[in-house]
VEXDREN-2710 file (C-alpha; in Angstrom, 1 decimal):
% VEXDREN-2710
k/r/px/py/pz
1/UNK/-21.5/-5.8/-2.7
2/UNK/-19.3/-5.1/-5.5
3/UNK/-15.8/-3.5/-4.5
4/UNK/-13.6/-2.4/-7.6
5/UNK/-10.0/-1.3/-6.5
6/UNK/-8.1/1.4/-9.0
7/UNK/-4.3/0.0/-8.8
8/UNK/-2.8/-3.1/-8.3
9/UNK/0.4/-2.2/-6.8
10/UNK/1.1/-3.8/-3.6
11/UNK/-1.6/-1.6/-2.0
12/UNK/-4.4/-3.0/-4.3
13/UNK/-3.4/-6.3/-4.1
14/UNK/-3.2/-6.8/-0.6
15/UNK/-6.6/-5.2/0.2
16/UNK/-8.0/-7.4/-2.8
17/UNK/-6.6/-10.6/-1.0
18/UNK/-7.8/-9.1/2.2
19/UNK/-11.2/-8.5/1.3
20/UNK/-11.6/-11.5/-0.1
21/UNK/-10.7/-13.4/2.9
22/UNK/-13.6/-11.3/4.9
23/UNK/-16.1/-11.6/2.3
24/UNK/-15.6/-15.9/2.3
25/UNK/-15.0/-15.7/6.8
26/UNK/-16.0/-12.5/8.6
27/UNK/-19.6/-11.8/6.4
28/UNK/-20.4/-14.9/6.3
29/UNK/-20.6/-14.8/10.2
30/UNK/-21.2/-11.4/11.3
31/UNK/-24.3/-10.2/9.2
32/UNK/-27.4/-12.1/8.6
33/UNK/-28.6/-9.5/6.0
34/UNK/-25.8/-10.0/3.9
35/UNK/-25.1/-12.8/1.5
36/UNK/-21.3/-13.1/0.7
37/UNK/-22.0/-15.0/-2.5
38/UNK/-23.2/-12.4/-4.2
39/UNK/-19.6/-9.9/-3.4
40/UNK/-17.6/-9.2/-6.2
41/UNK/-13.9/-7.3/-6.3
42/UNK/-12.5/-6.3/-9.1
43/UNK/-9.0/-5.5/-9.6
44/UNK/-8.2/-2.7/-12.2
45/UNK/-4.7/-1.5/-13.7
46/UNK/-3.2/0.2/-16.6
47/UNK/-0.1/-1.8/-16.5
48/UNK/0.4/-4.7/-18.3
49/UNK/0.1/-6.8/-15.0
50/UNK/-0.4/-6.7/-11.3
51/UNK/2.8/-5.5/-9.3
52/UNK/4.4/-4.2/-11.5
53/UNK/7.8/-3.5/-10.0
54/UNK/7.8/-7.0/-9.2
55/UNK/9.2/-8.9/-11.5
56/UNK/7.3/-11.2/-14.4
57/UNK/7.0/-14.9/-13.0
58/UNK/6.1/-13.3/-8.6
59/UNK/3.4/-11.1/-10.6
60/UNK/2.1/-14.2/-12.3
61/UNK/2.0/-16.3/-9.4
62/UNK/0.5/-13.4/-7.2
63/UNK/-2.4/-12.8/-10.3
64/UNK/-3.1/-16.5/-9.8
65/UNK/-3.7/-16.6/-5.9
66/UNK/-6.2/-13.3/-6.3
67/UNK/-7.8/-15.1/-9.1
68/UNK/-8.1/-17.8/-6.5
69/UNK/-9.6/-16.0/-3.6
70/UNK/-12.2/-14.8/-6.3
71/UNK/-10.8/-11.8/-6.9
72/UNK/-11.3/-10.4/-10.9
73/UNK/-8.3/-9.3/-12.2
74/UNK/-8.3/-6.4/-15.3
75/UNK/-5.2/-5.1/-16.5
76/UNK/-4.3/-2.9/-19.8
77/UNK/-7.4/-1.5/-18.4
78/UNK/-7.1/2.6/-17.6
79/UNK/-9.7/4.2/-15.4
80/UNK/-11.4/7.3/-17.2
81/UNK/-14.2/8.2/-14.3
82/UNK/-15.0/7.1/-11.2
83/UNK/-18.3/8.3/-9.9
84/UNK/-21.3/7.7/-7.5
85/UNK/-22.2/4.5/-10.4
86/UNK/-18.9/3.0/-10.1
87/UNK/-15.8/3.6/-12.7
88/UNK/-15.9/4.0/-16.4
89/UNK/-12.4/1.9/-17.5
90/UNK/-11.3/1.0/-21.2
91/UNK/-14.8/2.8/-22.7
92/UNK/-16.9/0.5/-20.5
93/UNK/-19.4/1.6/-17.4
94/UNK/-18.3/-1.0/-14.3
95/UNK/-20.9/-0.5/-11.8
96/UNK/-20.1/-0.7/-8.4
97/UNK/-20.7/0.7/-4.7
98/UNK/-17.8/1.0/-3.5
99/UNK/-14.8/2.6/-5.5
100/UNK/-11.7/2.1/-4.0
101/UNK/-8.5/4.3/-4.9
102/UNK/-4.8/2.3/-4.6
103/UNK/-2.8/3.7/-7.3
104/UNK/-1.1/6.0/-5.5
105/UNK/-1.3/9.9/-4.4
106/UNK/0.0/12.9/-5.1
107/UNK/3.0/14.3/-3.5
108/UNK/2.6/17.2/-0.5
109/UNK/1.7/21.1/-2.0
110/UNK/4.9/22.3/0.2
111/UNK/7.2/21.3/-2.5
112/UNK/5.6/23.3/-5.2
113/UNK/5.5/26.5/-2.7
114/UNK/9.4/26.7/-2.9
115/UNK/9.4/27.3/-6.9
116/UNK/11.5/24.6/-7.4
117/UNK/11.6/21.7/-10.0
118/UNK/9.6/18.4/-9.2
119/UNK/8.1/15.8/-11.1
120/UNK/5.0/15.0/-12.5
121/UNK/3.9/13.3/-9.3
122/UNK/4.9/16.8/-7.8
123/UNK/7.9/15.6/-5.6
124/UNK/10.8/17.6/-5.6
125/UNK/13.4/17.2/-7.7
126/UNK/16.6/16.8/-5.2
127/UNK/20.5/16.2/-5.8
128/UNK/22.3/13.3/-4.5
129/UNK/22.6/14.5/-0.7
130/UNK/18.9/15.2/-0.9
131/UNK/19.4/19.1/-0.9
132/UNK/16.7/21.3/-3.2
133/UNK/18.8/22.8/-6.0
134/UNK/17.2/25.5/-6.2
135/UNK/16.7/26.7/-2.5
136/UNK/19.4/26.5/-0.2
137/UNK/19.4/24.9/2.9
138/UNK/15.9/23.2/2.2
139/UNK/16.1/18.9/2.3
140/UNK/13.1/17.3/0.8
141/UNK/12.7/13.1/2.2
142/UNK/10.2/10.6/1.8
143/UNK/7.8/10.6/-0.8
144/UNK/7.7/14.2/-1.4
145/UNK/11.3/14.0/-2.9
146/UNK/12.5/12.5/-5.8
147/UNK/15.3/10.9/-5.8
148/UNK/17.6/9.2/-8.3
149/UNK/19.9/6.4/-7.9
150/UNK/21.6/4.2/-10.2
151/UNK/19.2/6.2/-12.8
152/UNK/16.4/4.8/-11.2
153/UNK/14.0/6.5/-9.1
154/UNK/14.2/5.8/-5.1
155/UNK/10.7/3.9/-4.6
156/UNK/8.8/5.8/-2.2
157/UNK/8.5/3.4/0.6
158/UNK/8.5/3.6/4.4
159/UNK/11.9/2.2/4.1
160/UNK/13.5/4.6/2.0
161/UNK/11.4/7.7/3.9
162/UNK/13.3/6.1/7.2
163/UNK/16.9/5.9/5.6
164/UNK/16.5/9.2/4.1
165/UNK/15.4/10.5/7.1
166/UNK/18.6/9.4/9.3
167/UNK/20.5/10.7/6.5
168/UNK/19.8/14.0/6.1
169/UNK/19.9/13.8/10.3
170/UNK/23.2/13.2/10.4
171/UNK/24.1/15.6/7.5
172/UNK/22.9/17.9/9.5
173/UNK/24.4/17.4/12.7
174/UNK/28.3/17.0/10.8
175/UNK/27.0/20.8/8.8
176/UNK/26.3/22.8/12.1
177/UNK/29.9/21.5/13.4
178/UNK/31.3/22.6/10.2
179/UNK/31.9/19.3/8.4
180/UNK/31.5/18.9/4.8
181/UNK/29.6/15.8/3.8
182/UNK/31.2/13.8/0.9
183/UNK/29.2/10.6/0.5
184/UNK/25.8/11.4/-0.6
185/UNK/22.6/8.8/0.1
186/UNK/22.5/5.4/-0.9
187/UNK/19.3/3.4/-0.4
188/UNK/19.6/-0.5/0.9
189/UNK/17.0/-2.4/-0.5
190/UNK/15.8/-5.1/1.6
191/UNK/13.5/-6.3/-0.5
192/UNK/9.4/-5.8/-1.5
193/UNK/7.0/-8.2/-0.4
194/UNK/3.5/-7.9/-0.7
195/UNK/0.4/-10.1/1.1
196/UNK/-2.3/-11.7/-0.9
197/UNK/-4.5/-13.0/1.7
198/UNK/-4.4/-15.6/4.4
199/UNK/-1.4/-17.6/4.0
200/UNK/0.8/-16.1/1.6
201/UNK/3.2/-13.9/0.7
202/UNK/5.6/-13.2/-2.2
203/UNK/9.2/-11.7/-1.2
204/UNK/11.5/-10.0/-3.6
205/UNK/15.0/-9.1/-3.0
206/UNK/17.9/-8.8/-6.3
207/UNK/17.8/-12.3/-7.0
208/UNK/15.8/-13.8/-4.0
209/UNK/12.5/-14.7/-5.3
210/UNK/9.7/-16.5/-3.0
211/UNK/6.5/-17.0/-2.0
212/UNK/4.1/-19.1/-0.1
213/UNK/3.4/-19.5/3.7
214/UNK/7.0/-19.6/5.1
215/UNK/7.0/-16.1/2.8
216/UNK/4.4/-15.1/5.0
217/UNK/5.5/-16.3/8.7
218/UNK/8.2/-13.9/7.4
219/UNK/6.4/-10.8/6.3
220/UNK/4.2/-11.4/10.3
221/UNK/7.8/-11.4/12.0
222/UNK/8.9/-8.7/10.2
223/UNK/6.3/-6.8/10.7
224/UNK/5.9/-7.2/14.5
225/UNK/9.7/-6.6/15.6
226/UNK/9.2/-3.1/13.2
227/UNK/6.7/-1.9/15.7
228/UNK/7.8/0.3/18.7
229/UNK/7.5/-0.6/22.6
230/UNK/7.0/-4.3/23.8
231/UNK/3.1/-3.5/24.5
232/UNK/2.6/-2.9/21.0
233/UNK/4.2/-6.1/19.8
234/UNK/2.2/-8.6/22.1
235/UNK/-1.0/-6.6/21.9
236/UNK/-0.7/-6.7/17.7
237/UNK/0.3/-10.6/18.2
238/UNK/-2.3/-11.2/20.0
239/UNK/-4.6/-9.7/18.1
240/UNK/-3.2/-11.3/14.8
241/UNK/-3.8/-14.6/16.9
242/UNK/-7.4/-14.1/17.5
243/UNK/-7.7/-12.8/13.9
244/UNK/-6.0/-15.8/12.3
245/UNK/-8.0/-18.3/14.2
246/UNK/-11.5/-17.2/14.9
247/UNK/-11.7/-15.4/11.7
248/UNK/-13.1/-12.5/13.8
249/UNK/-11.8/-8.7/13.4
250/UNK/-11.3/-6.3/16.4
251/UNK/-14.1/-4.0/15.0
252/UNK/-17.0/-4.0/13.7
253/UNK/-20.2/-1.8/11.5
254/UNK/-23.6/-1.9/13.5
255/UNK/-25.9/-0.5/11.2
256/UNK/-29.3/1.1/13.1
257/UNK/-31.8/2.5/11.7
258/UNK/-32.0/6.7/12.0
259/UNK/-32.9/7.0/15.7
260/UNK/-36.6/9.7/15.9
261/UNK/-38.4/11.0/19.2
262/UNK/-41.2/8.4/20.4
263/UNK/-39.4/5.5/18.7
264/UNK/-38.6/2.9/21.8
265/UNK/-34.8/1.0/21.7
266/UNK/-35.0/-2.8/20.8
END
């Protein structure tokens, strides 16, 4: 019953939030073995402070709410193992079941089988219209290309995979008719916002800074109109609904027993 997370990026600290809300609603009503009192989820980081590309005061506020929810929060702290025992972070054995990875991956191989430049993370390193120096004719989007803008990385988010995408599209399409391209990419920023449980929200955009249950009525528009086909939007609203009101998830774990010849179904 102990779940530690490795990352508290936006990834970490929504499923923290998350599991928190179904350790206090959906065990507590779907398993009689269980006892939710005795979950713990701890929240690990090497930064300084949870989201943080977030600015200072939405990463306190947001380190508050998980504290909240019961969720431990441990930064400065760097993972050195993780094993079947749980994690080994700062020097010190934290035991644990379940180890849960959400700092990130590693970029895609295919970069690295061009011979080009990429980073550390093992993106490739790409010029302004997204072209591989070092191969002709090869684009590189999404998170498998690094990209610099304003001498600061591109972050590599669905939104920025999507405008990146379109881009090099229409690049494309004006090359084959012989056009030369003179305005290289330029990522719009809408704005980050990250979940932390039930009810809230924090949104970040230049100046913009908010958070709290209107934050959140947001982030479940948002998220809706984003999905393709009609269908898709009123099935995923209406299962949101159910969700938000029953406490109840679509799915569920039936654990049985190892089934053996001669042994009679209860």
């Amino acid at each position: 019953m102990t779940f530690i997370l490795v990352g508290a990026g936006p990834t970490g600290v929504e499923l923290a939030g998350s599991l928190a809300h179904m350790v206090k609603v959906t065990l507590r009503g779907n398993f009689r073995r269980i006892d939710p009192t005795k979950a713990s989820i701890i929240l690990l980081d090497g930064a300084k402070r949870v989201l943080p590309t977030f600015a200072e005061p939405v990463s306190r506020k947001v380190a508050r709410r998980l504290e909240k929810l019961g969720v431990k929060v441990m930064t400065d702290v760097k993972v050195e193992t993780v094993d079947d025992e749980g994690v080994i972070a700062g020097g010190s054995r934290i035991p644990g079941a379940t180890v849960l990875w959400t700092a990130g991956v590693a970029a895609s191989p295919i970069p690295k089988m061009l011979g080009t430049k990429t980073d550390r993370a093992g993106r490739a390193l790409v010029d302004p219209f997204l072209k591989v120096v070092d191969a002709p004719g090869v684009f590189v989007v999404g998170d498998a290309a690094s990209v610099m803008q304003n001498e600061h990385p591109v972050p590599g988010v669905a939104q920025a995979a999507i405008q990146e995408g379109r881009y090099v599209g229409r690049l494309i399409a004006k090359e084959l008719k012989g056009r030369d391209v003179k305005r290289p990419f330029r990522y719009f920023d809408k704005g980050n916002m990250a979940v932390v449980g039930k009810n809230y929200a924090v949104l970040e955009r230049g100046s913009l800074r908010t958070g709290g249950f209107l934050t959140w009525l947001v982030w479940v528009f948002v998220h809706v109109l984003s999905l393709p086909q009609l269908q898709n939007r009123l099935r995923v609203q209406n299962q949101w609904l159910w969700s938000y009101f029953t406490g109840q998830r679509s799915s569920r774990l039936i654990p049985e027993p190892p089934w053996t010849p001669g042994t009679e179904a209860r």
